[in-house]
VOGU-3710 file (C-alpha; in Angstrom, 3 decimals, decimal comma):
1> xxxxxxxxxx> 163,554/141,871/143,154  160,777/142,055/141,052  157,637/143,869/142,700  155,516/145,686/140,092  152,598/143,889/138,275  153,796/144,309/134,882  157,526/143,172/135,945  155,540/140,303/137,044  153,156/140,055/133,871  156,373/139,588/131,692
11> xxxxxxxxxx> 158,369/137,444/134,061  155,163/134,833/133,790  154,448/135,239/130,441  157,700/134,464/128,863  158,176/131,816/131,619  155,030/130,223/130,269  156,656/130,731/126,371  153,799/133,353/124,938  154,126/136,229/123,163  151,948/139,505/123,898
21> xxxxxxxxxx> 149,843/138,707/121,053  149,361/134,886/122,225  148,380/136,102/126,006  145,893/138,574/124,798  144,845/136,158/122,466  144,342/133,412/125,196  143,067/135,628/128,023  140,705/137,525/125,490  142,352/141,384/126,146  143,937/142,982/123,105
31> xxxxxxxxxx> 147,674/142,817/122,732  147,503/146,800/123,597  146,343/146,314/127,049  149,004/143,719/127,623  151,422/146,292/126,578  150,084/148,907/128,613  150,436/146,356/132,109  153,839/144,835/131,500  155,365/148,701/130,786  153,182/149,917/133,938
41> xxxxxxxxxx> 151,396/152,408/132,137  148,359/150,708/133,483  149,682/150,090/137,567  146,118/148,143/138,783  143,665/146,344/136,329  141,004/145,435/137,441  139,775/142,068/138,969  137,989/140,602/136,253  141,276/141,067/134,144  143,784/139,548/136,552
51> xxxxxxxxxx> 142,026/136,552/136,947  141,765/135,621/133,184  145,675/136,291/133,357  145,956/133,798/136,193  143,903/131,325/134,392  145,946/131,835/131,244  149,247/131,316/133,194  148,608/128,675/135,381  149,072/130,376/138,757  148,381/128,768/141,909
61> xxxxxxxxxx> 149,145/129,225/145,704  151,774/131,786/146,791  152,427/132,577/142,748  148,934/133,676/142,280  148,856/135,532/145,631  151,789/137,859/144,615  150,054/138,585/141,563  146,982/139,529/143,139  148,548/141,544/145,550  150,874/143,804/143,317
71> xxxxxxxxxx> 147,797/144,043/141,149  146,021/146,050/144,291  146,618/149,716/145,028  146,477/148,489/149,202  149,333/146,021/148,145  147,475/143,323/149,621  144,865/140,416/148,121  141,458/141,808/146,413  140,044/138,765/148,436  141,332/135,587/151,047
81> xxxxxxxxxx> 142,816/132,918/149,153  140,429/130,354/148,957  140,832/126,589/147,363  138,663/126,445/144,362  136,312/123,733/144,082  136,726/121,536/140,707  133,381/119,349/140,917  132,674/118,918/136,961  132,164/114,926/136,018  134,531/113,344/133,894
91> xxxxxxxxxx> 134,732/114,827/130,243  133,270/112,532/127,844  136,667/110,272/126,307  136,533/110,973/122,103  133,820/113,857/122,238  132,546/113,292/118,786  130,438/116,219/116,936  128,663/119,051/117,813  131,918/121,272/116,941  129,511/124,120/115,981
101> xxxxxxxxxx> 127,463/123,788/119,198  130,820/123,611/121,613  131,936/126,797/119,846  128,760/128,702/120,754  128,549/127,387/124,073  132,111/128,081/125,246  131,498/132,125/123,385  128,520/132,681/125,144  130,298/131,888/128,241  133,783/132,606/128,213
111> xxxxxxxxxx> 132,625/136,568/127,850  134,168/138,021/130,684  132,014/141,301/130,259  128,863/139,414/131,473  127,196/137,379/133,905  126,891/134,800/131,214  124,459/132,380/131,259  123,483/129,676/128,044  120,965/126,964/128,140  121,007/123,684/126,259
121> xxxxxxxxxx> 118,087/122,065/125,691  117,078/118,603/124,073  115,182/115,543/124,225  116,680/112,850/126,184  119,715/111,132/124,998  120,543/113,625/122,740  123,993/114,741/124,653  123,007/117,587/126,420  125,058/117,032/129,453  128,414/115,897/127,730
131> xxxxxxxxxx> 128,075/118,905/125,892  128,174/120,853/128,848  130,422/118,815/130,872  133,267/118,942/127,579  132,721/122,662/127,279  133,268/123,453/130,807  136,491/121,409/130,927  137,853/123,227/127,504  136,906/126,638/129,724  138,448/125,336/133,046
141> xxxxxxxxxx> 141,632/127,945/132,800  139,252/130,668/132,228  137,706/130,324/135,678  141,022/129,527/138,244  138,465/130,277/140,871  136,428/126,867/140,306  133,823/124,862/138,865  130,716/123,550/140,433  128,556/120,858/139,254  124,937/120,065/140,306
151> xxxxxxxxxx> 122,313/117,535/139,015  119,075/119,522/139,724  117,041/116,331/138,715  114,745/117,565/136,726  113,133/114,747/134,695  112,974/112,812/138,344  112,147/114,419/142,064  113,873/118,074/141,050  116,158/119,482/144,008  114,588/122,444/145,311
161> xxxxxxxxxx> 116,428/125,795/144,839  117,938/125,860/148,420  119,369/122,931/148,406  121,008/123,381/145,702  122,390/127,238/146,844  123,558/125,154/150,417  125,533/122,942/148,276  127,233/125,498/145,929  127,799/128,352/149,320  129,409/125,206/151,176
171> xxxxxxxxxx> 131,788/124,133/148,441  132,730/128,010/147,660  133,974/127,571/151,745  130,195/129,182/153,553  130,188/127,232/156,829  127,421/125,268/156,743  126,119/127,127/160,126  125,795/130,320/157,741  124,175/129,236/155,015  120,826/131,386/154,870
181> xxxxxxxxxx> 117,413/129,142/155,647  115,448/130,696/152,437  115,919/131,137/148,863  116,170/134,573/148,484  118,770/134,784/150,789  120,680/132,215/149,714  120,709/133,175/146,379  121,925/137,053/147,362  124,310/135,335/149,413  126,070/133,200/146,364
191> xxxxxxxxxx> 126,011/136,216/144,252  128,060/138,115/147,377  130,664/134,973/147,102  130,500/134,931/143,018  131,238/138,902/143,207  134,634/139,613/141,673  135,403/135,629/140,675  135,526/133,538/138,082  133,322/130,328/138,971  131,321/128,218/135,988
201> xxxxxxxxxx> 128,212/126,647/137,099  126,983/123,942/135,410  123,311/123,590/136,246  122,540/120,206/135,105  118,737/118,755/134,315  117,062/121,567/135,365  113,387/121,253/136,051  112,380/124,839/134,754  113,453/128,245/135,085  111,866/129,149/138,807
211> xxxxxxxxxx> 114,665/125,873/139,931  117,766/127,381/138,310  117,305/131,421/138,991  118,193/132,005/141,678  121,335/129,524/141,068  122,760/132,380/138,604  125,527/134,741/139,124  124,908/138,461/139,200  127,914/140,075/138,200  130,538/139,739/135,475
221> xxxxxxxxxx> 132,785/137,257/135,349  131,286/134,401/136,394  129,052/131,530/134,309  126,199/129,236/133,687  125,497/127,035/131,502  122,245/125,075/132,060  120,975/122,119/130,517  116,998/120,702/130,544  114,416/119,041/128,720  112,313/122,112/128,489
231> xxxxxxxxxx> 112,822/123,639/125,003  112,687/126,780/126,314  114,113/128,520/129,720  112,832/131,709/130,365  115,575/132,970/132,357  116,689/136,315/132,154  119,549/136,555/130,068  120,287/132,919/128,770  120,894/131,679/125,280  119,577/128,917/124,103
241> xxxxxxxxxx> 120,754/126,613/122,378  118,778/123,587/121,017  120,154/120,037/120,767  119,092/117,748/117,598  120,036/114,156/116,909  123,588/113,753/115,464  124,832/114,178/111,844  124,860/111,018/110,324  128,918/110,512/109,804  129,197/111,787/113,416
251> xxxxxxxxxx> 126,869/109,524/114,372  128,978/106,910/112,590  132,039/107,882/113,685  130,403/107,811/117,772  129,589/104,296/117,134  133,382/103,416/116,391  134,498/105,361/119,014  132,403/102,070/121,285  132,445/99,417/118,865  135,886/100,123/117,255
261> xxxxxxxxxx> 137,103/102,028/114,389  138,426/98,976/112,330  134,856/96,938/113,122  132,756/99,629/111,912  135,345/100,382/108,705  134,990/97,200/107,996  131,232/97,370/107,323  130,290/100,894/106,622  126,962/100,385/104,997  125,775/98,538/108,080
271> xxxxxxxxxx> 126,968/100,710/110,224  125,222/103,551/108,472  121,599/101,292/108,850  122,664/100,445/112,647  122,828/104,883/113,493  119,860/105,246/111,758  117,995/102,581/113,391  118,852/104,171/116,418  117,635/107,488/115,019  121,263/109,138/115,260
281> xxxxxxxxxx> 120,232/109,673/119,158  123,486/110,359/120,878  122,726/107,600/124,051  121,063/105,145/121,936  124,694/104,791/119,068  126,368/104,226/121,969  124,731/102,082/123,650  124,444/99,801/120,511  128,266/100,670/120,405  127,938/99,075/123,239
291> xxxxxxxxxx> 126,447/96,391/122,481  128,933/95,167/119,971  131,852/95,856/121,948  130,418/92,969/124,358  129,527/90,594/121,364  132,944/90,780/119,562  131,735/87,461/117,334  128,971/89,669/116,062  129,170/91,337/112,503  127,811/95,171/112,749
301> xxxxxxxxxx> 125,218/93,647/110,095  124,043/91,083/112,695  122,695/94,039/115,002  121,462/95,714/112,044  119,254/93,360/111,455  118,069/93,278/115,252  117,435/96,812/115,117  114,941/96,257/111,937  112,821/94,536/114,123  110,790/97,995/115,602
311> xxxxxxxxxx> 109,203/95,589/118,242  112,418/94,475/119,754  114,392/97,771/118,817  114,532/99,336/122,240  115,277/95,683/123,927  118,216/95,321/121,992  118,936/99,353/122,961  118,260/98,995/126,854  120,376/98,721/129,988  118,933/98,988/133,453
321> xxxxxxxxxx> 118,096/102,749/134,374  120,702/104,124/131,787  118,992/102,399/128,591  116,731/104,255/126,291  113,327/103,353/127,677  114,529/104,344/131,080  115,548/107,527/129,391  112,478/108,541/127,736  110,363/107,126/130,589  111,653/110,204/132,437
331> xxxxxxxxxx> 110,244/112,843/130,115  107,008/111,284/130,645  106,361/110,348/133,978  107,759/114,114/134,205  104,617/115,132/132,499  102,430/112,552/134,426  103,445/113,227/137,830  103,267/117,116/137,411  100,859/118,994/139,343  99,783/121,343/135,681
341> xxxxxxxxxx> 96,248/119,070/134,820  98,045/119,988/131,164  100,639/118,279/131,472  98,976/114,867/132,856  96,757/115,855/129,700  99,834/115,853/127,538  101,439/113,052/128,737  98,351/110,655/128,460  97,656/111,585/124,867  101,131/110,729/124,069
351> xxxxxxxxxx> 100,646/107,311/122,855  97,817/107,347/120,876  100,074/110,720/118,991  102,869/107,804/118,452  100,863/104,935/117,053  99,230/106,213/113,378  102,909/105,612/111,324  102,665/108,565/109,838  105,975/111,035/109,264  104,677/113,978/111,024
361> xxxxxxxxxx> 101,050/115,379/112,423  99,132/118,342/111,494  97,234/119,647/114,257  93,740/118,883/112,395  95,265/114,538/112,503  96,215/114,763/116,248  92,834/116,254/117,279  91,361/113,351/115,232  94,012/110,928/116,823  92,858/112,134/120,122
371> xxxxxxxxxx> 89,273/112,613/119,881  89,193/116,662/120,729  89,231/119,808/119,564  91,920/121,656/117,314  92,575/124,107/120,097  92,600/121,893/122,762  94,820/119,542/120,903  97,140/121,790/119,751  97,635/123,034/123,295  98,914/119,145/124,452
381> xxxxxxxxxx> 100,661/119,222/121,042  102,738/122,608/122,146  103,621/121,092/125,812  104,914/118,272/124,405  107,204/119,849/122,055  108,161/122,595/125,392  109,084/118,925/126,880  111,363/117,804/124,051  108,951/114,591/122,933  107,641/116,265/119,824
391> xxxxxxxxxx> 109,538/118,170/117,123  108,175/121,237/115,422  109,724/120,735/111,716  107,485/123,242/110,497  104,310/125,707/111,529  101,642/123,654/112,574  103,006/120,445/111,989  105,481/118,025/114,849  107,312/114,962/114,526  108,256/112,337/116,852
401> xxxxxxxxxx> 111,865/110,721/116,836  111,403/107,385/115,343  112,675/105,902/118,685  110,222/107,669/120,846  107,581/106,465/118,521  108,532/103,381/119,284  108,489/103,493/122,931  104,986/105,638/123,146  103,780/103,406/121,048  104,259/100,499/123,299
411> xxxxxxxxxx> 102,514/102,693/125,945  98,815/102,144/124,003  96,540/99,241/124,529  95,261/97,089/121,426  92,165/99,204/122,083  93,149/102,846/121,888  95,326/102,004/118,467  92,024/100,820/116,835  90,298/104,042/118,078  92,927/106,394/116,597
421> xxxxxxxxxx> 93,779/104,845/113,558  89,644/104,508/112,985  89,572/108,218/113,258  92,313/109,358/111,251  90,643/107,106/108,379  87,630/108,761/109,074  88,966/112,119/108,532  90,777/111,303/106,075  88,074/110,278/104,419  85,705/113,269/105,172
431> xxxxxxxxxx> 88,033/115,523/103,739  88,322/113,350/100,291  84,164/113,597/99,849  84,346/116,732/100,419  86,981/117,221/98,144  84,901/115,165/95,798  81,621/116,698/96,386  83,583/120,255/95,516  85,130/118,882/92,011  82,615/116,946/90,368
441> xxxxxxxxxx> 79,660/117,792/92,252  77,935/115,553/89,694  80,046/113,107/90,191  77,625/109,555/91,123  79,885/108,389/93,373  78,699/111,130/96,251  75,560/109,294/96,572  77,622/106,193/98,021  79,497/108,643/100,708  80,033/107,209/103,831
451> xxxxxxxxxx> 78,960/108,909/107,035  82,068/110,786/108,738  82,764/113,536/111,132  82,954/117,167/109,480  86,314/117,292/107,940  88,366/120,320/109,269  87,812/123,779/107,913  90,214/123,989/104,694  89,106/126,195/101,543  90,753/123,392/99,141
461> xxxxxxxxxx> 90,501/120,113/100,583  92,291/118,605/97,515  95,131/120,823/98,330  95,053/119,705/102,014  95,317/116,171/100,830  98,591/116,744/99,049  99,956/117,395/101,943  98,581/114,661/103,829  99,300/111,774/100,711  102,094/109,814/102,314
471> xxxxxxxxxx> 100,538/110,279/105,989  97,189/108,348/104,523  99,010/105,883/102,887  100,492/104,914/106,442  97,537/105,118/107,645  95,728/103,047/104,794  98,079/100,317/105,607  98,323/100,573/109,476  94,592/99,674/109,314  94,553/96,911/107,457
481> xxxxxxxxxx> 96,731/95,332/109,187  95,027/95,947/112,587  91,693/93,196/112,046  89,786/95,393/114,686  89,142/98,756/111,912  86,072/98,492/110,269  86,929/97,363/106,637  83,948/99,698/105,517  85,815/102,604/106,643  88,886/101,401/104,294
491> xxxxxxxxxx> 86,562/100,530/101,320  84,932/104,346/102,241  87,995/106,372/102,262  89,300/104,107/98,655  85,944/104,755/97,062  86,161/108,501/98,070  89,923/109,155/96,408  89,006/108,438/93,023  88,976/111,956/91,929  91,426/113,264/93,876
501> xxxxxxxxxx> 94,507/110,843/92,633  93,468/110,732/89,027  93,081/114,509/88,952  96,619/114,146/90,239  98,455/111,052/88,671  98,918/109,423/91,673  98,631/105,897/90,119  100,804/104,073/92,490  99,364/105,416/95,436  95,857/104,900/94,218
511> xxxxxxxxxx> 96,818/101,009/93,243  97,743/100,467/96,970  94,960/101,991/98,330  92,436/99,942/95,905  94,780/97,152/97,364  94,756/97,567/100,968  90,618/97,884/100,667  90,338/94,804/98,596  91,828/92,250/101,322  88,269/92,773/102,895
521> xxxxxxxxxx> 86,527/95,254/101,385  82,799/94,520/103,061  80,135/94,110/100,453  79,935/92,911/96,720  79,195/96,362/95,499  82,245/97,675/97,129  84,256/95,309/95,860  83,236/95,621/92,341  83,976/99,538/91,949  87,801/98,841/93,972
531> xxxxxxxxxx> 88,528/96,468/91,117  86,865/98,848/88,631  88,994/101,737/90,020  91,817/99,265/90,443  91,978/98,498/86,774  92,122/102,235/85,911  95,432/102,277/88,170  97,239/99,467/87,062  96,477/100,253/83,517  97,863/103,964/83,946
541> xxxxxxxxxx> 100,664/102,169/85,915  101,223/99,433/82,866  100,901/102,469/80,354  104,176/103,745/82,121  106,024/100,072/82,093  105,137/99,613/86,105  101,909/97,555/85,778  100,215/94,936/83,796  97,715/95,281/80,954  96,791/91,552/81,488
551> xxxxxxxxxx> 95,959/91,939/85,169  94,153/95,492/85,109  92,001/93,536/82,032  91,321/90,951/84,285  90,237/93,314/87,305  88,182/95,626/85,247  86,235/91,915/83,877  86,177/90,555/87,782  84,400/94,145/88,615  81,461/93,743/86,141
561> xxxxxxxxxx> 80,784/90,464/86,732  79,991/90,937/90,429  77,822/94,469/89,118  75,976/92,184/86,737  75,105/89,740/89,333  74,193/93,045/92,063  71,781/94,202/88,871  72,417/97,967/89,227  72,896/98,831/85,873  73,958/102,644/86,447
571> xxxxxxxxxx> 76,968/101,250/88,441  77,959/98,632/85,961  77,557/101,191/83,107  80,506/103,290/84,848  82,019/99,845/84,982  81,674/99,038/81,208  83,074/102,890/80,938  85,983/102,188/82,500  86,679/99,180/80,922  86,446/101,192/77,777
581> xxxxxxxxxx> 89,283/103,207/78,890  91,404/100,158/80,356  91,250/98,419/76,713  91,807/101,596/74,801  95,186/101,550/76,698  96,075/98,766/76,361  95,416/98,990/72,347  92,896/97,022/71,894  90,439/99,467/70,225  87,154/97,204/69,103
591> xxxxxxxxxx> 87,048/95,584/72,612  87,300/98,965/74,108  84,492/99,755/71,752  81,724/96,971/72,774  82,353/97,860/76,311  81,910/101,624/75,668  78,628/100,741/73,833  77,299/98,314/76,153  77,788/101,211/78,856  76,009/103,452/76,339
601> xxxxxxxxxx> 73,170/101,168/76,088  72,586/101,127/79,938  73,151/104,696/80,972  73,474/108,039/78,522  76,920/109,537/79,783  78,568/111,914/78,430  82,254/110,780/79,380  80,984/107,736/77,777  80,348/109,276/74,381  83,686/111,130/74,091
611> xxxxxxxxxx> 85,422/107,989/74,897  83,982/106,522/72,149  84,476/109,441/69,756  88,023/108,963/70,831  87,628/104,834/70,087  85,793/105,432/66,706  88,547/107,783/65,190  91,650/105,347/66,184  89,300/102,136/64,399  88,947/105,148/61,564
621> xxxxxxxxxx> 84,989/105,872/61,402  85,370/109,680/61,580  81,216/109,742/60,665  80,730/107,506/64,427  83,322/109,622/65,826  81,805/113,046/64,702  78,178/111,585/65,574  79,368/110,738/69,434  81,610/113,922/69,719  78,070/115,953/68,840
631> xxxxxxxxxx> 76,087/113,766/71,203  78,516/114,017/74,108  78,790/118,027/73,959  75,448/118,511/73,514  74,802/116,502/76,767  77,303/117,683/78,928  77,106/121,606/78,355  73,672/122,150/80,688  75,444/120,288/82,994  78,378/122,143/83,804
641> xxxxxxxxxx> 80,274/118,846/83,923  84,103/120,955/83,703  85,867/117,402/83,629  83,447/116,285/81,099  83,615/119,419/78,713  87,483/119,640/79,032  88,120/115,685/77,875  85,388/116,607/74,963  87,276/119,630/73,603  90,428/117,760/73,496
651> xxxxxxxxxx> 88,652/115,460/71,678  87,404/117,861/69,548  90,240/120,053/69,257  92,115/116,491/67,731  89,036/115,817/65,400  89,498/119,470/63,819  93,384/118,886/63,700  92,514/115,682/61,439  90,308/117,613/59,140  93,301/120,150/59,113
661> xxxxxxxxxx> 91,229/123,144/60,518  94,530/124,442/62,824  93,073/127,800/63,569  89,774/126,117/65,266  91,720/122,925/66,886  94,398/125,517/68,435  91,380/127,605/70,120  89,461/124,040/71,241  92,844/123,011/72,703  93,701/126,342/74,430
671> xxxxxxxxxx> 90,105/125,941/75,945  90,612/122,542/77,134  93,824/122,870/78,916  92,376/126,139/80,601  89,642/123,814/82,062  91,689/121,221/82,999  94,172/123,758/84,602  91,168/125,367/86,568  89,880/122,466/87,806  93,582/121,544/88,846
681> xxxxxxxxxx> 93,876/118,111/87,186  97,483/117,825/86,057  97,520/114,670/84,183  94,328/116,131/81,861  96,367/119,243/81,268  99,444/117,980/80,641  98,403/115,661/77,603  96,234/118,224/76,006  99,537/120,583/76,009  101,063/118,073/74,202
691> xxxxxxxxxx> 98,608/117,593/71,772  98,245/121,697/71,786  101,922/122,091/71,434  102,232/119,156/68,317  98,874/120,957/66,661  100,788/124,225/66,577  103,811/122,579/65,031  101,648/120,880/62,321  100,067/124,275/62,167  103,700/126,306/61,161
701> xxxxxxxxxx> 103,889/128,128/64,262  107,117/126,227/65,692  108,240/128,720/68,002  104,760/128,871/69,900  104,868/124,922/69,442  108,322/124,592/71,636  106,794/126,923/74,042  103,563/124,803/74,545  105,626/121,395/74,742  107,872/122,540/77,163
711> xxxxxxxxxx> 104,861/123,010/79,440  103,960/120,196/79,014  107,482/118,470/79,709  107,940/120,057/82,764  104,009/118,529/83,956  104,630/115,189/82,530  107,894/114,843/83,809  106,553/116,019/87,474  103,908/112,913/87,157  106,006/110,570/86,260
721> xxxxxxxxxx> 104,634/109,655/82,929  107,526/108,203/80,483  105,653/107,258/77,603  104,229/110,978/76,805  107,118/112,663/78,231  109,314/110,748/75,555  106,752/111,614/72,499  107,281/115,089/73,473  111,072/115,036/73,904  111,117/113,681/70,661
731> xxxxxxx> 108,629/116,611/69,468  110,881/118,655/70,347  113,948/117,220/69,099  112,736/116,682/65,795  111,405/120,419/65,579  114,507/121,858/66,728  116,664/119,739/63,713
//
């Protein structure tokens, strides 16, 4: 008869077909200690160990009691046999992703050494419970002594703490009679009935960390795992571990799992747009899975197409209290109904954060958004990310799922859009005068800046703007095509980047700007300088082969027609300056010419002059061109004009290069990049590399030359600029055969 614990250890374990090494393995003990029980060199192990055996082995009833009882040095039971409760929901059919997440879950938990607790945490719909729910099934044999299961209701009316305890003491067999009537007895009183088992809790849509404590075990061998929409739960000992949307082939591969494998095969592409329509958000793939499951006629392009539509997006993505707006709705009346005035705060600044289309916000663009202070701002900005409805991609800066933008959106009247975007364009703009004001200080254009709010504290507001370009352009558009923004503030802001996108070759974005303030840009004069700066754009643009010569021509004419009827000849002298510069591109030289020298003729500037210098030596009259080059220099010097004096040296530098003085035209280039690097206008820098970089090769320095042009390369090829970049590659190319 066999009677000893290790005659039973072996009798099981080849019964159940493993080896030593697969039952240490499985029950996570080394093969050694299995050894040590099954030759009864170890007589009693203790508790924690015979119940990951029984879990391994699949004992139950009379089996199991045996084992515990030869395992005891009184030869009887360490406790009653008890049924163990097995409350976990379904496991989600065709889990799909988050391999790397169920890994760390089930090996924060399944350590027997340790009341183990791990908390998932996520923005609705992102999968938080079937994660938990499919890990605690793959863990089931490692806790034979049961699984319980409570919704805490967190995002809804959360279940106070006792409550909860009565339910988990009653279903681990506490009379109801006996369950203690406060929480701190309760909760010593579950820990007394966790002692010495193996029970997972799942703690389900907790509410915060004062809701789940006293829910936890308190000795080894038992486990939580915990899931909210609080990014962080400061209980004790938990991990966390933070849900984000889905991989995109997982994502994929979800939505075939609904709207079948061959269907979505069959149209991968459109599958692809349908996931990321629906942001790769876990509840929303499926339900469009869904969705095409019940519409079997419909291609997966057909809902693609639906989903375009942002305005009908979460229609086509809702069902009842289980659809995506029902499921974000949560998270915010959450925040609304909470008794913190913080979080009523944070919730009701939530839609005007959603509207401006921008990718992400900087804490100086919400405070504008919202109409407060940085600090106090940021403070909503932090809550909202605690309540997973903001993303924190980087310091400083948070993001809102596309989806959620979409439904906070929808949460802000026609009135409170107007308001936000109006700010944002008028910080946007008081940051780009600024910016202005600090790199051409004697620039004309400041005495036409508009009146705005005092731009945030940055030391280069240039440099803030680069990291703001794509977030204005959004903006930019979003406000022209609300009709309630002041146009002036559009024309303003357009008026204001001049500097700031030629200094950085932002052509494009400057030609949809000029665009966007030109459907109604306010007054005449306004008008006339967008098309002036316009022209500039689209010939930089045509220079490149993206724009038209004919059309900036025909801007840059429109623009000084409408100055010469206004009769403000300092502002149609720019114009006629410009216009220079837009013919000179375009090649032809004596039209650029008369407009330079009608601009002359109204207004002495020294840009004006050099451009001409520049005109006069392509048309050959080096004796005009040496005349203007002297005139310009000596006008711009006492005025400290650094864009001014760095387009004159290059000028100059090119003039000595003609009259083959290399030594001088190297040391007037070298100065004129400096500039142009200090003042940090790319575009200006990279060409007068070039022309460095070709002067030193003319000059029989080659190896210097190569150095210079590969400067250059690297800037040109950064702003896009295919024409120059290939007249250096072919500098280059021609040096090195």
């Amino acid at each position: 008869m066999i009677e000893t614990f290790g005659e039973l250890l072996r009798a099981y374990r080849v019964e159940a077909g493993l080896t030593q090494q697969a039952l240490a393995e499985k029950a996570r003990l080394s093969e050694q200690a299995i050894g040590a029980l099954e030759r009864g060199d170890r007589r009693y192990p203790q508790a924690v160990t015979v119940d990951r055996l029984v879990g391994v082995l699949g004992l139950t009833g009379p089996r199991r009691e045996q084992f515990a009882r030869a395992a005891s040095r009184k030869g009887t039971p360490r406790r009653p046999a008890r049924s163990a409760p097995r409350q976990l929901p379904a496991d989600v059919p065709h889990f799909t992703g988050r391999s790397g997440q169920a890994e760390l879950v089930a090996e924060i938990v399944g350590d027997p050494a340790a009341a183990a607790v791990v908390s998932i945490t996520g923005m609705g719909g992102v999968g938080k419970t079937s994660l938990a729910v499919h890990v605690a099934h793959l863990l089931a044999a490692d806790f034979p002594d049961g699984q319980l299961y409570v919704d805490l209701q967190g995002a809804r009316e959360p279940v106070p703490p006792l409550e909860a305890l009565g339910l988990f003491l009653r279903s681990l067999g506490v009379a109801g009679e006996r369950v203690p009537g406060t929480v701190d007895e309760a909760a010593a009183r579950l820990r007394t009935e966790l002692a010495g088992r193996r029970v997972l809790l799942v703690l389900d849509n907790a509410a915060g960390s004062g809701q789940v404590a006293p829910l936890l075990p308190g000795t080894a061998g038992s486990a939580a795992i915990i899931t909210s929409r609080r990014a962080v739960l400061a209980v004790r000992q938990a991990r966390q571990v933070h849900l984000d949307v889905l991989a995109e082939p997982d994502a994929v591969a979800l939505l075939a799992v609904s709207a079948g494998r061959e269907r979505v095969a069959a149209e991968p592409d459109a599958a692809t747009e349908v996931v990321r329509r629906c942001g790769r958000l876990p509840l929303a793939v499926r339900l469009a899975g869904a969705r095409l499951a019940s519409r079997p006629a419909w291609p997966v392009s057909h809902l693609a197409q639906r989903l375009a539509d942002a305005g009908r997006r979460l229609e086509e993505l809702d069902q009842d209290e289980a659809g995506v707006r029902a499921c974000f709705a949560l998270s915010i009346d959450g925040l609304a109904g909470s008794e913190d005035p913080v979080d009523r705060a944070a919730a009701a600044a939530y839609p005007l954060l959603a509207w401006p289309a921008v990718p992400d916000l900087s804490v100086p663009v919400a405070a504008a958004a919202l109409g407060l202070g940085e600090e106090e701002a940021e403070r909503l900005l932090e809550r909202l990310a605690a309540a997973c409805l903001l993303e924190t991609p980087a310091p400083g800066r948070y993001r809102l799922h596309d989806l959620l933008r979409v439904y906070g959106a929808g949460l802000a009247g026609p009135a409170e859009r107007t308001t936000a975007v109006s700010r944002l364009l008028d910080l946007y703009s008081a940051v780009t005068w600024r910016g202005l004001a600090r790199s051409s200080a004697g620039s004309p254009r400041l005495a036409r800046a508009p009146r705005t709010t005092a731009a945030p504290e940055v030391a280069d507001a240039f440099g803030w703007l680069d990291g703001e370009r794509t977030h204005l352009l959004a903006v930019v558009h979003q406000a022209v095509a609300d009709p309630e923004v002041d146009r002036g503030l559009i024309a303003g802001l357009a008026l204001g980047l001049f500097e700031f996108y030629r200094s950085r070759g932002l052509w494009r974005d400057w030609r949809q700007v000029c665009e966007a303030a030109l459907v109604e840009p306010g007054d005449r004069l306004a008008r006339a300088s967008l098309l002036s700066d316009l022209a500039l754009a689209e010939a930089e643009l045509a220079h490149r082969g993206d724009g038209d010569f004919c059309v900036a021509r025909q801007h840059i004419r429109d623009g000084i027609a409408l100055l010469e009827e206004h009769g403000d000849d300092d502002i149609t002298a720019r114009a006629l300056n410009n216009a220079c510069y837009v013919f000179r591109l375009s090649g032809a030289v004596e039209e650029a010419i008369g407009f330079g020298e009608r601009a002359l003729a109204m207004r002495r500037c020294g840009i004006t002059m050099v451009t001409l210098a520049e005109l006069y030596a392509l048309a050959g009259d080096r004796a005009t061109q040496h005349r203007h080059l002297a005139d310009a220099i000596a006008h711009l010097e006492p005025l400290d004009d650094a864009h001014g004096m760095a387009y004159a040296l290059v000028v100059q530098g090119l003039a000595l290069r003609a009259d083959h003085r290399y030594p001088e035209a190297i040391e007037t280039l070298r100065r004129s990049a400096e500039q142009w690097r200090r003042i940090a206008d790319a575009p200006g820098e990279a060409n007068t590399l070039a022309d460095l970089g070709e002067t030193l090769l003319v000059a029989g320095q080659p190896d210097a030359g190569r150095e210079v042009l590969a400067e250059a390369l690297v800037l040109l090829r950064r702003l896009g600029d295919p024409v120059r970049e290939k007249k250096v590659t072919e500098l280059l190319g021609h040096n090195e055969n």
